[in-house]
N, C-alpha and C positions, 0 to 999 in steps of 0.2 A: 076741454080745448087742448092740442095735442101742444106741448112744452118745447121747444128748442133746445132745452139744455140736453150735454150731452156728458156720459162720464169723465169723471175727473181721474187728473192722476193722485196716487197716494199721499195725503196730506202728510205734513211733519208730524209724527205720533205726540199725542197731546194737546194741539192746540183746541181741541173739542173738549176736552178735561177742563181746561184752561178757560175756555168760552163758560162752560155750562156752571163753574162757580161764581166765576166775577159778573155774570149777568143776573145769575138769580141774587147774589150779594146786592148789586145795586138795584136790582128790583122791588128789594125787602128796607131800602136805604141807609145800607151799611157800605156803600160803598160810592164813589162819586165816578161820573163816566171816566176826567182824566186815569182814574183810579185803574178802569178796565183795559182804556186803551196803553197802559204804561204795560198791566201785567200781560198783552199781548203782543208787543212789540220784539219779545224775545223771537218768536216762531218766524217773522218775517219783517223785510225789508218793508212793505209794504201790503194794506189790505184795502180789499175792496167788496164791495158788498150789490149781488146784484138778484132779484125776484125770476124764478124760473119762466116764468110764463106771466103774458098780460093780465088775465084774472087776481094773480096772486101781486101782480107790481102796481093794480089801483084800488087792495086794499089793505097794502103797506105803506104806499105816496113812494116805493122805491124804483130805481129802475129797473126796466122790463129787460127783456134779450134783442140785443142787439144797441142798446144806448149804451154810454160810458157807466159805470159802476163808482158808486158813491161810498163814502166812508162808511166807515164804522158806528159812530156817533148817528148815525140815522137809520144806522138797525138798531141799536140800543134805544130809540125814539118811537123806530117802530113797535117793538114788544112793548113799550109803557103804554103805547095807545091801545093794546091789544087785551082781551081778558086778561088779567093775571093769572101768573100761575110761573111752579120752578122750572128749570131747564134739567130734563134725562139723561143722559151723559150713554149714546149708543157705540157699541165695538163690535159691529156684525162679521160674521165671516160666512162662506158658503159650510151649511149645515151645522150654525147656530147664530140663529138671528135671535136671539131673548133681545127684549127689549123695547121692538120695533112694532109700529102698528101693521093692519094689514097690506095687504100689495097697493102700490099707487109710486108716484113719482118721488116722495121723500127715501121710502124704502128702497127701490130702485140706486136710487140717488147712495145712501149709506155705504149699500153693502157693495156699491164699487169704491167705495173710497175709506171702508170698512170702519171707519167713523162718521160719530154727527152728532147734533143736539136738537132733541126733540121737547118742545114744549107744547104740552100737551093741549092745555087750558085755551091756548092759543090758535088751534089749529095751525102750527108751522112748524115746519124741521127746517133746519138749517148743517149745511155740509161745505167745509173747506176745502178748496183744492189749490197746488202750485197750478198759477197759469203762466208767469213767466220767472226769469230770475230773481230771485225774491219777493215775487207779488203771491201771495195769499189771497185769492178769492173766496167769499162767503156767501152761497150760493142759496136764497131763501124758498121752499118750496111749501107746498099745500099738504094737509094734513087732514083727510076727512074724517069725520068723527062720526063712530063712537074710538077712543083707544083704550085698548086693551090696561088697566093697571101695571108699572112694573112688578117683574119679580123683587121679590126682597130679598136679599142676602145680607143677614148679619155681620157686618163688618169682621167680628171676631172670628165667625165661620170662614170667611174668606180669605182672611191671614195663616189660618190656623190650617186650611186647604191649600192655600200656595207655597208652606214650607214642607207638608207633608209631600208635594209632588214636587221639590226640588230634591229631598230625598232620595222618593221611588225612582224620579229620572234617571236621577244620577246612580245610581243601584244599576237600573235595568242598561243604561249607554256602558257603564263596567261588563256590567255580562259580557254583552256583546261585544264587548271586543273594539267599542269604538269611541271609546271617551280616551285615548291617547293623551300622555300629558304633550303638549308644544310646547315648547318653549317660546316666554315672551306673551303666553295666553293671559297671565295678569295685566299685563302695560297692554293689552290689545280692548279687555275690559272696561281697563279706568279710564283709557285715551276716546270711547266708544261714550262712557257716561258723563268725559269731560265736553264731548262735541256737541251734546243734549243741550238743547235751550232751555238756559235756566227758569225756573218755575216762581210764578211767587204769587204767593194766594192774601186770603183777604187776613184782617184781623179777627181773633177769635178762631182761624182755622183749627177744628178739633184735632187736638196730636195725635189720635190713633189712625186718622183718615191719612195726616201725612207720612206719619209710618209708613203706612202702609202702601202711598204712593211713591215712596223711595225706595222702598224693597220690591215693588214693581218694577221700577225701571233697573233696577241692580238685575234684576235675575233674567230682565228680557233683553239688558246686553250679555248676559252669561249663556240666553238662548242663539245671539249672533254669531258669538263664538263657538258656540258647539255644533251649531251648524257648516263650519267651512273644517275641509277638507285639512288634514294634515299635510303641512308643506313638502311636496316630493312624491307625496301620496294619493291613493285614488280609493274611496272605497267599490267594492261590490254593490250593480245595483240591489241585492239582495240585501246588504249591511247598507244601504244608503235609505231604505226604504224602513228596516229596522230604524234606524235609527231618527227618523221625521215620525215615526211611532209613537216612537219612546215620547218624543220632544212633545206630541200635540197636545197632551195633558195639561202640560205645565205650560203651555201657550194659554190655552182655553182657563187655570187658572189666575194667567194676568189678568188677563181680560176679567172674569170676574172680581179680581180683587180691586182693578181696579174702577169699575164700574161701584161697585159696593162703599169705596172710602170715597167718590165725588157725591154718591149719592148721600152719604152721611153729611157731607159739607154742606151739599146743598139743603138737606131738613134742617144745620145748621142756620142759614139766612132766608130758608122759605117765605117768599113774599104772599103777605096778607091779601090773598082774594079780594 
């Protein structure tokens, strides 16, 4: 049945990280709904929660497209009612979806909003998007099965890969002649990691997953920064192009490390089948 929904814009990075721990936490019941909705309250003013299409909105009881959109607490109702199973923690981009089942409207869905959370067990992905000033919609879609197993990435490999290509970056943006110091590039950092909605996970969160999600977010404001132009200055499309080279390593890094420390959190509260 063809879906109404229509791509979202870029959700606040995280709030899919954020979703995919405290749901499978309370799923496994280590965590109480007020529990979820408190650690998602950072990312928006408000959230709303609505099923892409009629099939999927009568056999979740959520609304369909075109009614008003209902809380939070009635997706988290609806996954209880649903198979069990934990939430995938997805960070697609054009030319690397890992993660994602095959083509259909969740995938669709992701890789314009270049997050989401896929539970598998359940047949449903689920993707955030701003729909107004501070409204977070949560956008629930169908998931046909069979899907594909995640990739594993060992945690440790992933950390140990993200600092290896902050290194090489920052080696190769020297070469070239376009890692300039600016001045004022550290208060541009901290004021970039101070604006982040803060984070707060469940108890028992293992410390190597949080490590590893704060040196995430450290290095993907040091990727903001390294991306904007020195004041005054213009690069060469030749050194502009160089240089989003250099940088999409240690992108493609985040992204795996941090897919790797949620998925760790999440085996941490994996709900019992």
């Amino acid at each position: 049945m063809p879906s109404s929904w229509s791509a979202p814009q870029a959700p606040p990075p995280g709030s899919s990280a954020t979703f995919a721990v405290w749901a499978s936490a309370w799923l496994a019941g280590s965590a109480a709904p007020d529990d979820v909705l408190d650690a998602l309250a950072p990312w928006a003013d408000a959230h709303d929660v609505i099923a892409a299409d009629d099939d999927t909105a009568g056999l979740t009881d959520l609304p369909g497209p075109g009614r008003p959109g209902t809380s939070l607490t009635f997706l988290l109702a609806a996954l209880r009612r649903a198979p069990r199973g934990a939430g995938r923690l997805v960070l697609p981009v054009p030319g690397d979806i890992r993660g994602l089942p095959g083509p259909g409207p969740f995938t669709s869905a992701a890789i314009a909003a270049a997050e989401g959370v896929l539970f598998a067990e359940a047949g449903l992905g689920i993707v955030p998007s701003p729909v107004a000033d501070g409204v977070l919609r949560w956008t629930v879609l169908p998931v046909p099965a069979p899907v594909p197993p995640a990739e594993y990435v060992p945690l440790s490999e992933a950390e140990r890969d993200l600092r290896g290509q902050v290194r090489e970056s920052t080696s190769i943006l020297t070469d070239l002649g376009v890692a300039r110091h600016r001045p004022g590039v550290r208060e541009e950092i901290a004021a970039a990691l101070r604006r982040r909605p803060a984070s707060h996970w469940p108890a028992g969160m293992p410390a190597p997953a949080l490590r590893v999600l704060q040196q995430a977010d450290e290095v993907e404001a040091i990727l903001a920064a390294a991306s904007v132009d020195e004041p005054g200055g213009a690069l060469s499309a030749s050194a502009a192009t160089a240089r989003r080279e250099a940088l999409r390593p240690l992108e493609t890094a985040v992204r795996i490390a941090r897919r790797a420390a949620v998925a760790e959190a999440v085996r941490t509260y994996a709900p019992t089948p």
